[in-house]
mmCIF entry with sequence, helices, sheets and N, C-alpha, C, O atoms, coordinates in Angstrom:
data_MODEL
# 
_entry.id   MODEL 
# 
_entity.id                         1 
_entity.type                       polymer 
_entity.pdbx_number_of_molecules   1 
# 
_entity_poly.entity_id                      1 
_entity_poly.type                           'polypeptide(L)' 
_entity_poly.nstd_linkage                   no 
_entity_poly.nstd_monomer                   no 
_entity_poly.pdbx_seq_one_letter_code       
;(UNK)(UNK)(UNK)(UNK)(UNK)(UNK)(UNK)(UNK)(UNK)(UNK)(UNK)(UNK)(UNK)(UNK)(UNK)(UNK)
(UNK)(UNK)(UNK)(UNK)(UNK)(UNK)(UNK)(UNK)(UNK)(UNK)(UNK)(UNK)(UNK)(UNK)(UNK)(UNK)
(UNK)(UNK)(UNK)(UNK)(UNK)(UNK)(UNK)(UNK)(UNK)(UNK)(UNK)(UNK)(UNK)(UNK)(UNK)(UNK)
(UNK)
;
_entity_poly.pdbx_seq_one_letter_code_can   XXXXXXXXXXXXXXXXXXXXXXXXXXXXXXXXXXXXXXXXXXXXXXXXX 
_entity_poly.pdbx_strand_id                 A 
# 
loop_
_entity_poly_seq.entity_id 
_entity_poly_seq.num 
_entity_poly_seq.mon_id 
_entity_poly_seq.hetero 
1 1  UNK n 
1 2  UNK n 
1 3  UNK n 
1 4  UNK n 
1 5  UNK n 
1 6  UNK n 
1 7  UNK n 
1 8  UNK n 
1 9  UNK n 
1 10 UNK n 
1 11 UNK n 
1 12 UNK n 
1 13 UNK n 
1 14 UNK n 
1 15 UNK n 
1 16 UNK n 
1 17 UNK n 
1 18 UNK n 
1 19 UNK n 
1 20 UNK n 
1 21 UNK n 
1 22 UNK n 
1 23 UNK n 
1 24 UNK n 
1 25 UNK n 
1 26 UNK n 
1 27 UNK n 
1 28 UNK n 
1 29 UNK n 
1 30 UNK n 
1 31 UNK n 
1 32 UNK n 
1 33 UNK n 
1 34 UNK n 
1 35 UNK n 
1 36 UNK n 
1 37 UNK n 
1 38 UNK n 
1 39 UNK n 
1 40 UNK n 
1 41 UNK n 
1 42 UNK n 
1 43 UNK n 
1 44 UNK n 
1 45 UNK n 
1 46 UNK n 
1 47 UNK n 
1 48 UNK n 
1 49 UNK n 
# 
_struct_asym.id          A 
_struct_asym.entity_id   1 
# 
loop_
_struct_conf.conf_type_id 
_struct_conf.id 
_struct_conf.pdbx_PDB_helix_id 
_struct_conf.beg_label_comp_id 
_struct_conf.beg_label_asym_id 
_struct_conf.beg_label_seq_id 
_struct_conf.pdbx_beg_PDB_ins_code 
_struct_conf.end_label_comp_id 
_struct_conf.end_label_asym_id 
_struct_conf.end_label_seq_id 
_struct_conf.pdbx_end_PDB_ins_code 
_struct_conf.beg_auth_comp_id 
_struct_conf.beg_auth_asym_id 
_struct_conf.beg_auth_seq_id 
_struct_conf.end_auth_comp_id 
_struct_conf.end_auth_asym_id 
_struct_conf.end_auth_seq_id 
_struct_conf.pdbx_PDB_helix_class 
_struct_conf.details 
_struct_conf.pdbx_PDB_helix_length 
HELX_P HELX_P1 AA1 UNK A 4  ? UNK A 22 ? UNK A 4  UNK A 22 1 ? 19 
HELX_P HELX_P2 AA2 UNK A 35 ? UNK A 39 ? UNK A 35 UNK A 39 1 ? 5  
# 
_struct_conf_type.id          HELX_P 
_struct_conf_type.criteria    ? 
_struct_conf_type.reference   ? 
# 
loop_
_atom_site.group_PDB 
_atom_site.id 
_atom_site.type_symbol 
_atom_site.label_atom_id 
_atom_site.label_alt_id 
_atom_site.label_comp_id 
_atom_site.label_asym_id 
_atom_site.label_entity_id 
_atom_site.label_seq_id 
_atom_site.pdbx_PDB_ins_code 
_atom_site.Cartn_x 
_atom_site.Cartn_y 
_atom_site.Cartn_z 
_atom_site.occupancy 
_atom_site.B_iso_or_equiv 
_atom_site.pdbx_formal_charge 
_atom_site.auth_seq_id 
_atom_site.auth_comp_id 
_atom_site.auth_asym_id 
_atom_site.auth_atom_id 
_atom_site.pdbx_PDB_model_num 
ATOM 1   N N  . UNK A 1 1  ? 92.250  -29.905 57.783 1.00 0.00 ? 1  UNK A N  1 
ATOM 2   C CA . UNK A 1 1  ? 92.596  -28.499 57.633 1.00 0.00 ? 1  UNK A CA 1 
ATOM 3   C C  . UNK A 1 1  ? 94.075  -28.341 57.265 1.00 0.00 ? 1  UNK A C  1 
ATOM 4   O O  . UNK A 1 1  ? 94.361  -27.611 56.316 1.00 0.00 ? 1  UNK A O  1 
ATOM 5   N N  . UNK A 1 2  ? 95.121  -29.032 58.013 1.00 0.00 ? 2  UNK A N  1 
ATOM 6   C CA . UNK A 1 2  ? 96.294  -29.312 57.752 1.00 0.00 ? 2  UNK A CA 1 
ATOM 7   C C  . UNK A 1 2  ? 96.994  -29.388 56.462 1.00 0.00 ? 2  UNK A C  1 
ATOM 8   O O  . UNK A 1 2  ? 97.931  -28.652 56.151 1.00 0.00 ? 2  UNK A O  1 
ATOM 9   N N  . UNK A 1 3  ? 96.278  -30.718 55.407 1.00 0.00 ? 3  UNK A N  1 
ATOM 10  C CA . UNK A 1 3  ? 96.248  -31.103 54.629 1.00 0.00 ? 3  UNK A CA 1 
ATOM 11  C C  . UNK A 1 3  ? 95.694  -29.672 53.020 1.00 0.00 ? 3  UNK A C  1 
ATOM 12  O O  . UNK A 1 3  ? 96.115  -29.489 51.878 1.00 0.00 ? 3  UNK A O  1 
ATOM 13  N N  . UNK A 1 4  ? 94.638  -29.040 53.858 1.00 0.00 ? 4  UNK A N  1 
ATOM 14  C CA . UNK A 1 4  ? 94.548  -27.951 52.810 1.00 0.00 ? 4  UNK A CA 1 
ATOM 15  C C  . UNK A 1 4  ? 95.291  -26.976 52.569 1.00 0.00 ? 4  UNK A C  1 
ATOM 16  O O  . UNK A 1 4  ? 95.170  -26.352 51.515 1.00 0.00 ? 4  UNK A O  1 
ATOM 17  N N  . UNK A 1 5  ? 96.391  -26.588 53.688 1.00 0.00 ? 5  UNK A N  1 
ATOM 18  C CA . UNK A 1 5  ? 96.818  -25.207 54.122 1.00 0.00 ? 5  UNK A CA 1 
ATOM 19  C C  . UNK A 1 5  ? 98.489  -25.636 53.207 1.00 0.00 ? 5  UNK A C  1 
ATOM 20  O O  . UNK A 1 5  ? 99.314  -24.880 52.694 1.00 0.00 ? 5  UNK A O  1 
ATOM 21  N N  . UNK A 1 6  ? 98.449  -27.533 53.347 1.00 0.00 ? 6  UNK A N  1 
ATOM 22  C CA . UNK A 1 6  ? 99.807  -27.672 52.702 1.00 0.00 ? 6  UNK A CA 1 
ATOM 23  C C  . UNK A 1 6  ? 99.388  -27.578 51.462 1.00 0.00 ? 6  UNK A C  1 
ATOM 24  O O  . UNK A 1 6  ? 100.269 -27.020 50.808 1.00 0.00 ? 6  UNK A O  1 
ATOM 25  N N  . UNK A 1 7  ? 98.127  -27.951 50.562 1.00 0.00 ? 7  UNK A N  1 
ATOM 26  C CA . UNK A 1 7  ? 97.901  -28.005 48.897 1.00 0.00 ? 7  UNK A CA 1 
ATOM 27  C C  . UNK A 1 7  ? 98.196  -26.527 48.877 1.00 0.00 ? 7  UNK A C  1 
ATOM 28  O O  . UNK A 1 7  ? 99.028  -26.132 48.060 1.00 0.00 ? 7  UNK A O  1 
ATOM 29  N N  . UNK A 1 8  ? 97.547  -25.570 49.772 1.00 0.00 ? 8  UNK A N  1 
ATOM 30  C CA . UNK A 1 8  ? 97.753  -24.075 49.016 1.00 0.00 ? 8  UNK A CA 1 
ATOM 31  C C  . UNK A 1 8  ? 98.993  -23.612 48.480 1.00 0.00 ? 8  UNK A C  1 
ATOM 32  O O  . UNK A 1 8  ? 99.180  -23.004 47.426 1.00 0.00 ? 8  UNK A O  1 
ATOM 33  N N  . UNK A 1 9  ? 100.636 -24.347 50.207 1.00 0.00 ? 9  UNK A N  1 
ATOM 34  C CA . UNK A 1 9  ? 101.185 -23.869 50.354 1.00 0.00 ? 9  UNK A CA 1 
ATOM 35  C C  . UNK A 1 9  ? 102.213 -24.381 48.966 1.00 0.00 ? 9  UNK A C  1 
ATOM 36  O O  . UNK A 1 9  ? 103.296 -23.943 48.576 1.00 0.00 ? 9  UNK A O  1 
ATOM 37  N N  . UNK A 1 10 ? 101.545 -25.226 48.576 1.00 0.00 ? 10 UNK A N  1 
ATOM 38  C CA . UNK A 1 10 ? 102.313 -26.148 47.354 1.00 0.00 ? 10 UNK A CA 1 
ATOM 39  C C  . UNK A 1 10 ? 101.852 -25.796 45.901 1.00 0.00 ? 10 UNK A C  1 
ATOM 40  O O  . UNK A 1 10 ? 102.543 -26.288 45.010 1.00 0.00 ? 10 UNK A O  1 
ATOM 41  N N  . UNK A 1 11 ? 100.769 -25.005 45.518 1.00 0.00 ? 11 UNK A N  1 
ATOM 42  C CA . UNK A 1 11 ? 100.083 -24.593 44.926 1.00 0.00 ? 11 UNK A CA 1 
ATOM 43  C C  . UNK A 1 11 ? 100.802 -23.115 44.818 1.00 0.00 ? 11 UNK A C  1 
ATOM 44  O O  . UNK A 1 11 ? 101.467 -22.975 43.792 1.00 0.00 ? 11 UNK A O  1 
ATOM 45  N N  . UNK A 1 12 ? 100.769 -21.851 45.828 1.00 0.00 ? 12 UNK A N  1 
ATOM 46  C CA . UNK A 1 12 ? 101.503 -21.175 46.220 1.00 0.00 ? 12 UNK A CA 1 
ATOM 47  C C  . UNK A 1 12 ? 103.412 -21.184 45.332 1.00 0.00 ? 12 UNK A C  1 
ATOM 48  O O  . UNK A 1 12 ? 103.800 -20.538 44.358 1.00 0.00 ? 12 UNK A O  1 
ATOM 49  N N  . UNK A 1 13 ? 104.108 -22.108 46.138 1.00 0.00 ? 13 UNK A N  1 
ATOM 50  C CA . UNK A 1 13 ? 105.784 -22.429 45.649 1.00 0.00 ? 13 UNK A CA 1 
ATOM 51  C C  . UNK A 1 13 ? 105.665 -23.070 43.822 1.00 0.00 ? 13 UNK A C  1 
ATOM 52  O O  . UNK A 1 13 ? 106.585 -22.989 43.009 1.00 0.00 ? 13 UNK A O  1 
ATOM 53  N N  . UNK A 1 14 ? 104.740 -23.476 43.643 1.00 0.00 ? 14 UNK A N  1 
ATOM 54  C CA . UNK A 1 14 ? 104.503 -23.725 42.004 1.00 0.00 ? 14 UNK A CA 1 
ATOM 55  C C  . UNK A 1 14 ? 104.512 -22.214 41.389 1.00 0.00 ? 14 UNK A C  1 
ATOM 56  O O  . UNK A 1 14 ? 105.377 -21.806 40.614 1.00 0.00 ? 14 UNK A O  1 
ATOM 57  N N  . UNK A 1 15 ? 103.589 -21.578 41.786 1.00 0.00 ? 15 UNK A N  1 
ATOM 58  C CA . UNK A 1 15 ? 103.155 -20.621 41.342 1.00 0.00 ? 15 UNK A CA 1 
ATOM 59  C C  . UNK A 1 15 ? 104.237 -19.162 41.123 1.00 0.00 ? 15 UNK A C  1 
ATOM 60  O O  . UNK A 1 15 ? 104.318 -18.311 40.237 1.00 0.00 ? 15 UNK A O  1 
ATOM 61  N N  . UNK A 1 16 ? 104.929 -19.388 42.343 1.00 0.00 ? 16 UNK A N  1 
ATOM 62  C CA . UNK A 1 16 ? 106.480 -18.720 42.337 1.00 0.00 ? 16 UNK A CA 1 
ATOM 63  C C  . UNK A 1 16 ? 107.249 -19.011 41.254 1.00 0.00 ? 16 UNK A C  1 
ATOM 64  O O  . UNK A 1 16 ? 107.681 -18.256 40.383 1.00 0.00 ? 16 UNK A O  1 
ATOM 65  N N  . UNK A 1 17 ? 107.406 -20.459 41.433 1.00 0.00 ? 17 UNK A N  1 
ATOM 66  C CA . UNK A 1 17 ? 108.886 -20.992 40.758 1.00 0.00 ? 17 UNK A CA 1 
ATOM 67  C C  . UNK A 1 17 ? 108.124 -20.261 38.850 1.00 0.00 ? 17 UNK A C  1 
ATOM 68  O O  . UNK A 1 17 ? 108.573 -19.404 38.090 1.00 0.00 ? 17 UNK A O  1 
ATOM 69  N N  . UNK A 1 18 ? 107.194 -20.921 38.792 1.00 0.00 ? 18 UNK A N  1 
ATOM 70  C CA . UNK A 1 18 ? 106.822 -20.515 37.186 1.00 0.00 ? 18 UNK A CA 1 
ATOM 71  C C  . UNK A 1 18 ? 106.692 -18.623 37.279 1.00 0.00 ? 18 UNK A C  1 
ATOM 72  O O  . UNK A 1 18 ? 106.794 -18.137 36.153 1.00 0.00 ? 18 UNK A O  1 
ATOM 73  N N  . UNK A 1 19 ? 106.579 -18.021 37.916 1.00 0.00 ? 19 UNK A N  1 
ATOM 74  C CA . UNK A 1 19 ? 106.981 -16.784 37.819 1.00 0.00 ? 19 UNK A CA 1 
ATOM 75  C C  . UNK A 1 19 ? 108.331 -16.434 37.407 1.00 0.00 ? 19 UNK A C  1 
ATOM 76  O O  . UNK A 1 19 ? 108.732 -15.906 36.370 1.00 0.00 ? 19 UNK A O  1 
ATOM 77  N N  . UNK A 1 20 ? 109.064 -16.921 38.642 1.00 0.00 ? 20 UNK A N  1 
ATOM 78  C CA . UNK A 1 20 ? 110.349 -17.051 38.621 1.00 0.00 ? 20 UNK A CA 1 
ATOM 79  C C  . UNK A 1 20 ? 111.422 -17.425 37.528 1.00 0.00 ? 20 UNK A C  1 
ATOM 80  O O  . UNK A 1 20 ? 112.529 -16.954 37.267 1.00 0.00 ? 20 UNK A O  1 
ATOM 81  N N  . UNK A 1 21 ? 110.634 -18.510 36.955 1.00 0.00 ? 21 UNK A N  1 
ATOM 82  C CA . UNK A 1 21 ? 111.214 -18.708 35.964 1.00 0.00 ? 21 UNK A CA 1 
ATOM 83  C C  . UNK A 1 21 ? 111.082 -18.370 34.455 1.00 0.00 ? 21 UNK A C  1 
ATOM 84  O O  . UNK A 1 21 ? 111.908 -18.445 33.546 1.00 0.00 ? 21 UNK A O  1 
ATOM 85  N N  . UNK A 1 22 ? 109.699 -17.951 34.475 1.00 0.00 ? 22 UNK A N  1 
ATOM 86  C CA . UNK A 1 22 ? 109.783 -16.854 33.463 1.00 0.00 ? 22 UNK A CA 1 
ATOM 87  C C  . UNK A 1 22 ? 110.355 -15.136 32.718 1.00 0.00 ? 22 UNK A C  1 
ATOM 88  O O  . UNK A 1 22 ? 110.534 -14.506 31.676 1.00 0.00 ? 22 UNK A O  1 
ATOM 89  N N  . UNK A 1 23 ? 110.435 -15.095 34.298 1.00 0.00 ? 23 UNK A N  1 
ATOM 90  C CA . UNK A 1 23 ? 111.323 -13.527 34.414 1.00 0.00 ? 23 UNK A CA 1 
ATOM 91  C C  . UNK A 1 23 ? 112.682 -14.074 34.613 1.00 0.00 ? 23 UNK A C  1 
ATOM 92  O O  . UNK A 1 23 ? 113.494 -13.161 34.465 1.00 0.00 ? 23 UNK A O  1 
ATOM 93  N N  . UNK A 1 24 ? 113.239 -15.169 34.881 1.00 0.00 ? 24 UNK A N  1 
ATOM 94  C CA . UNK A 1 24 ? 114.768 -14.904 34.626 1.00 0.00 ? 24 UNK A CA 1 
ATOM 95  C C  . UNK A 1 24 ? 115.710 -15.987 34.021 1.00 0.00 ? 24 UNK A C  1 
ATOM 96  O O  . UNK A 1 24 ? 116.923 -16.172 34.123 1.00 0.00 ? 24 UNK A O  1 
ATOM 97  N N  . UNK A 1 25 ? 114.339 -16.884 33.100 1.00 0.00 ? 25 UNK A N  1 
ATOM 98  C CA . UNK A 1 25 ? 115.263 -17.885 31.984 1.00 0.00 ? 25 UNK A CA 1 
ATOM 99  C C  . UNK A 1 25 ? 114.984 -16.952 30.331 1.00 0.00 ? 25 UNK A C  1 
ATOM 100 O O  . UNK A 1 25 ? 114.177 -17.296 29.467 1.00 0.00 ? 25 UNK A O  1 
ATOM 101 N N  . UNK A 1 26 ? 115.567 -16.191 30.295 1.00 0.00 ? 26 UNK A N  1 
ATOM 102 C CA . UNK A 1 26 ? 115.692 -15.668 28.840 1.00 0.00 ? 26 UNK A CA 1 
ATOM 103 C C  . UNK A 1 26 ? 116.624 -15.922 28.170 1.00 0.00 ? 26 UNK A C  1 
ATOM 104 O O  . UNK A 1 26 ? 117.246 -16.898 28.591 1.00 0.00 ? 26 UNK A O  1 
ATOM 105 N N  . UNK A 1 27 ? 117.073 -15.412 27.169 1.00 0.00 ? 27 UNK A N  1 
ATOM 106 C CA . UNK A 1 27 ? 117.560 -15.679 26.037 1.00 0.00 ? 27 UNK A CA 1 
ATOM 107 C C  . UNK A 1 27 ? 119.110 -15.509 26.315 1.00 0.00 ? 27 UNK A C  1 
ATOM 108 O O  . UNK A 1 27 ? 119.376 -14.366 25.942 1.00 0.00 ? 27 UNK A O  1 
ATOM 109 N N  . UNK A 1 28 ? 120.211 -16.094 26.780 1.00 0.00 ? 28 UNK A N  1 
ATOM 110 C CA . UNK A 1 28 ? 121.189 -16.282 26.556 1.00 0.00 ? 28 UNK A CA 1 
ATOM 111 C C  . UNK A 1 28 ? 121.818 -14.875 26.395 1.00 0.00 ? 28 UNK A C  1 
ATOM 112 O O  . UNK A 1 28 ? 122.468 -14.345 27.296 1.00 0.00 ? 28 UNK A O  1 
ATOM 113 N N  . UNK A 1 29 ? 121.581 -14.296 25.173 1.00 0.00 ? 29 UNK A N  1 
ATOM 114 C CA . UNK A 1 29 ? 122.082 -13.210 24.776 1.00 0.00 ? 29 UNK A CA 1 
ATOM 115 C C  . UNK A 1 29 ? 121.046 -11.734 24.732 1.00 0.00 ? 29 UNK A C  1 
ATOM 116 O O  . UNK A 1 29 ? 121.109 -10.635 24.183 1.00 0.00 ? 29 UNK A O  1 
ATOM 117 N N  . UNK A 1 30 ? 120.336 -12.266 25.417 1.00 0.00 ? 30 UNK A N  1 
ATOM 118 C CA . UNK A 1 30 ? 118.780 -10.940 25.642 1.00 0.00 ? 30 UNK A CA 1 
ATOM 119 C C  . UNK A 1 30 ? 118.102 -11.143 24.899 1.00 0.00 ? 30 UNK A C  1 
ATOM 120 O O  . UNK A 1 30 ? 117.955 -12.134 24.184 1.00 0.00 ? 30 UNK A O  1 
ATOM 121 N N  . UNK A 1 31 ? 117.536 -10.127 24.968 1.00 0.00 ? 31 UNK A N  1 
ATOM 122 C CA . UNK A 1 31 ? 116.014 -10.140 23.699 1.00 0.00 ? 31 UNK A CA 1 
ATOM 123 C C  . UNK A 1 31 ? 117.093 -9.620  22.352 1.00 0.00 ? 31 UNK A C  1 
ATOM 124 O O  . UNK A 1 31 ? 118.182 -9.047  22.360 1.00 0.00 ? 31 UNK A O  1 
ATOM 125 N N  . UNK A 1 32 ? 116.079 -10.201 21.078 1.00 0.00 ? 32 UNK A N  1 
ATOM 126 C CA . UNK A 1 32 ? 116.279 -9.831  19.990 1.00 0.00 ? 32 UNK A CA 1 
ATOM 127 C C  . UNK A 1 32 ? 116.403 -8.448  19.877 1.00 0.00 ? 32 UNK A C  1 
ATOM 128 O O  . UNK A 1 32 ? 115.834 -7.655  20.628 1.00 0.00 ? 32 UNK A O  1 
ATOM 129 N N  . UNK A 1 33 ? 117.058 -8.175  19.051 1.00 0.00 ? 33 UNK A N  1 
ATOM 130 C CA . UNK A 1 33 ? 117.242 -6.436  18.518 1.00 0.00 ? 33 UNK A CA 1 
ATOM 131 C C  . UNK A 1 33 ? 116.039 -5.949  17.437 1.00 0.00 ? 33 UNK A C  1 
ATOM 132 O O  . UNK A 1 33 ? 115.565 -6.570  16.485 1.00 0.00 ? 33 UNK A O  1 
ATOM 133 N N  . UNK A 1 34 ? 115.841 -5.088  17.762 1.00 0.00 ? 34 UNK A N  1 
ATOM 134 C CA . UNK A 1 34 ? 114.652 -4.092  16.624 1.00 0.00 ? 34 UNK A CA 1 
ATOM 135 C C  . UNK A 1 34 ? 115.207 -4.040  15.526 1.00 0.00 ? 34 UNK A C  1 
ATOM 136 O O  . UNK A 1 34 ? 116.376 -4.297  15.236 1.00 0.00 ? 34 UNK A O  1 
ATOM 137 N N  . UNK A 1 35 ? 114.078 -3.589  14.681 1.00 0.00 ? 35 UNK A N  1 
ATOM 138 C CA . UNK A 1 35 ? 114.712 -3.521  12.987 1.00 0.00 ? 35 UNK A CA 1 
ATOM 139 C C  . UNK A 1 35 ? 116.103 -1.986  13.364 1.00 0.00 ? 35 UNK A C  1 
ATOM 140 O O  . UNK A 1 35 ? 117.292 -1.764  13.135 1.00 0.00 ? 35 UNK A O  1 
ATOM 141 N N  . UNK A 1 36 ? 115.169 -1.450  13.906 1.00 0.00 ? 36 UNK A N  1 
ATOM 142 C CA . UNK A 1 36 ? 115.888 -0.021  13.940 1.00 0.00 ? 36 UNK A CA 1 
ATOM 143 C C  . UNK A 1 36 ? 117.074 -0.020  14.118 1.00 0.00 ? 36 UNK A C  1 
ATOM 144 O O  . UNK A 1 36 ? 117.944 0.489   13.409 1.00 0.00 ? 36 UNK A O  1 
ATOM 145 N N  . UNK A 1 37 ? 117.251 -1.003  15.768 1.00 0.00 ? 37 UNK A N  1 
ATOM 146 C CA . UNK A 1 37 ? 118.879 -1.167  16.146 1.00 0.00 ? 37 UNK A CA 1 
ATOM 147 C C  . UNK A 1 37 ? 119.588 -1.832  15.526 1.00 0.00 ? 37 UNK A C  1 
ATOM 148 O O  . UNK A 1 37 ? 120.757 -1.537  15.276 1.00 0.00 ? 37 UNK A O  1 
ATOM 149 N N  . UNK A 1 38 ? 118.979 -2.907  15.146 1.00 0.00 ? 38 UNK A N  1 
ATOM 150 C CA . UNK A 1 38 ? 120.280 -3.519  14.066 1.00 0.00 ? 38 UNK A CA 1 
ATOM 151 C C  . UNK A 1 38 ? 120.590 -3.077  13.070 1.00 0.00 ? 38 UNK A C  1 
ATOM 152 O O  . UNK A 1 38 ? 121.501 -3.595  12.424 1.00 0.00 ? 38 UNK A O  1 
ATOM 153 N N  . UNK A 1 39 ? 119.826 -1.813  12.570 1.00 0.00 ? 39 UNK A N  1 
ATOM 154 C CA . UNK A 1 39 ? 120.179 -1.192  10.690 1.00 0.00 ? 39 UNK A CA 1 
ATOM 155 C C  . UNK A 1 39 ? 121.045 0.209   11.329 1.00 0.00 ? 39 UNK A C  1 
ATOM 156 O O  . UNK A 1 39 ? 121.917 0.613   10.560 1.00 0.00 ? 39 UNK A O  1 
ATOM 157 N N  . UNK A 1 40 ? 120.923 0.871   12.444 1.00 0.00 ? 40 UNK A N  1 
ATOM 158 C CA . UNK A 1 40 ? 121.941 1.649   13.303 1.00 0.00 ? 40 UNK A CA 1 
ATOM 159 C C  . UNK A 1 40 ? 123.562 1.375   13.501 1.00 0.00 ? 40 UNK A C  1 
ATOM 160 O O  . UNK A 1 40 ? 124.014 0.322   13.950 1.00 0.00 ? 40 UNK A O  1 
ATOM 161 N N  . UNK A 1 41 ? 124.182 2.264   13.175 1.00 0.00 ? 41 UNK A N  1 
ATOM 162 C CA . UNK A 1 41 ? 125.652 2.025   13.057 1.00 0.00 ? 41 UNK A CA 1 
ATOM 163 C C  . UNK A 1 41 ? 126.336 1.831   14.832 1.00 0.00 ? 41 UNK A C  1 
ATOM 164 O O  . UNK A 1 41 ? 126.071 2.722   15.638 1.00 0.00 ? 41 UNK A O  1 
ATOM 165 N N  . UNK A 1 42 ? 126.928 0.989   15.139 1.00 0.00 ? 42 UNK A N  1 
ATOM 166 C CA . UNK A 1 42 ? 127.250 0.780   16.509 1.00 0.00 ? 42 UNK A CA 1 
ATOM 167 C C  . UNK A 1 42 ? 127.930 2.241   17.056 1.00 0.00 ? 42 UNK A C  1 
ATOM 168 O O  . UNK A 1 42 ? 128.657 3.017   16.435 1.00 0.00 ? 42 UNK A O  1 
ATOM 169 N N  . UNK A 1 43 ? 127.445 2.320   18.390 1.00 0.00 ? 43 UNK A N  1 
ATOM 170 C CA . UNK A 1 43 ? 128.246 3.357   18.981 1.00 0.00 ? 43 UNK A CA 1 
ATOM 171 C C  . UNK A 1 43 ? 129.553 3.201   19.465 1.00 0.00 ? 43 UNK A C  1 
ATOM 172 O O  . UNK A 1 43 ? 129.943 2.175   20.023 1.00 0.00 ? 43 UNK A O  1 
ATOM 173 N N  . UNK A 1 44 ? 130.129 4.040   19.296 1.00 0.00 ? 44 UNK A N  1 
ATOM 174 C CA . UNK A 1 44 ? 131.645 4.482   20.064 1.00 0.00 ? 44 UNK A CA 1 
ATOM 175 C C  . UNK A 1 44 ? 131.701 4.050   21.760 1.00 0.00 ? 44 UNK A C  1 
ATOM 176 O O  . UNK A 1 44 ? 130.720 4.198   22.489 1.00 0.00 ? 44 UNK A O  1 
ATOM 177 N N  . UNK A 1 45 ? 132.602 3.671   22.086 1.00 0.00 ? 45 UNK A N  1 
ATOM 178 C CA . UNK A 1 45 ? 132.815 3.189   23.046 1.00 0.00 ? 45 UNK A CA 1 
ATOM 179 C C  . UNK A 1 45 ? 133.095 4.358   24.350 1.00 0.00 ? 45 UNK A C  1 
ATOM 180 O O  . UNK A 1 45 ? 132.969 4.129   25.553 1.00 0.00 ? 45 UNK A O  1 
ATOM 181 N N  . UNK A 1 46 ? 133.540 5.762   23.648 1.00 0.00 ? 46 UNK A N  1 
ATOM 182 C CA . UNK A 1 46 ? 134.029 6.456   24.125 1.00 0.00 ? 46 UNK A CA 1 
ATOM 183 C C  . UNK A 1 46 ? 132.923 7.829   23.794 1.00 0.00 ? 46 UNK A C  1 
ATOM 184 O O  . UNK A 1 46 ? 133.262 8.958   24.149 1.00 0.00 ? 46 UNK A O  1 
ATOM 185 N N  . UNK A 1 47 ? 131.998 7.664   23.303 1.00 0.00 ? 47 UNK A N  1 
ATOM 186 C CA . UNK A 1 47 ? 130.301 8.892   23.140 1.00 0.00 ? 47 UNK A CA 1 
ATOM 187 C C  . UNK A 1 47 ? 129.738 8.905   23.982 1.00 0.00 ? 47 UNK A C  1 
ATOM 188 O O  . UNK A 1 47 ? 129.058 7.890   24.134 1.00 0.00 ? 47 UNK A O  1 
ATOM 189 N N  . UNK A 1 48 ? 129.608 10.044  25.130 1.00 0.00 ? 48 UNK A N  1 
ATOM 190 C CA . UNK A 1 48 ? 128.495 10.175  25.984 1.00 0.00 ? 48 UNK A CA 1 
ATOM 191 C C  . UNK A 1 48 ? 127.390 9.872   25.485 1.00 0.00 ? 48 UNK A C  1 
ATOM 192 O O  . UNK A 1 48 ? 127.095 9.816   24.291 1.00 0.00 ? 48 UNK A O  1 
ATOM 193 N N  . UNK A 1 49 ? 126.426 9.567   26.845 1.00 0.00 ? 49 UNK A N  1 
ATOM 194 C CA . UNK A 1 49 ? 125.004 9.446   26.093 1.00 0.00 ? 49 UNK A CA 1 
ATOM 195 C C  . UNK A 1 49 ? 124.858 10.666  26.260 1.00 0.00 ? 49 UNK A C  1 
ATOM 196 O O  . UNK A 1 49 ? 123.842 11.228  25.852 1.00 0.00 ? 49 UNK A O  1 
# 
């Protein structure tokens, strides 16, 4: 019984880490930009939204 409760619990911490590491190994610099945003003239530093 022992032996099953550790496969789950190991089965379980796999199952995390590949979550885990899908939601927070991305891209260096984020996701790619849309056609839209990159053909958009950059905003002012100083323009409310």
């Amino acid at each position: 019984m022992a032996l099953l409760l550790l496969e789950a619990l190991g089965a379980l911490l796999i199952l995390v880490f590949i979550v885990w590491w899908t939601m927070f190994s991305g891209r260096s610099k984020g996701e790619l930009k849309s056609d839209a945003e990159r053909d958009a003239p950059p905003e002012k530093p100083g323009d409310p939204l």
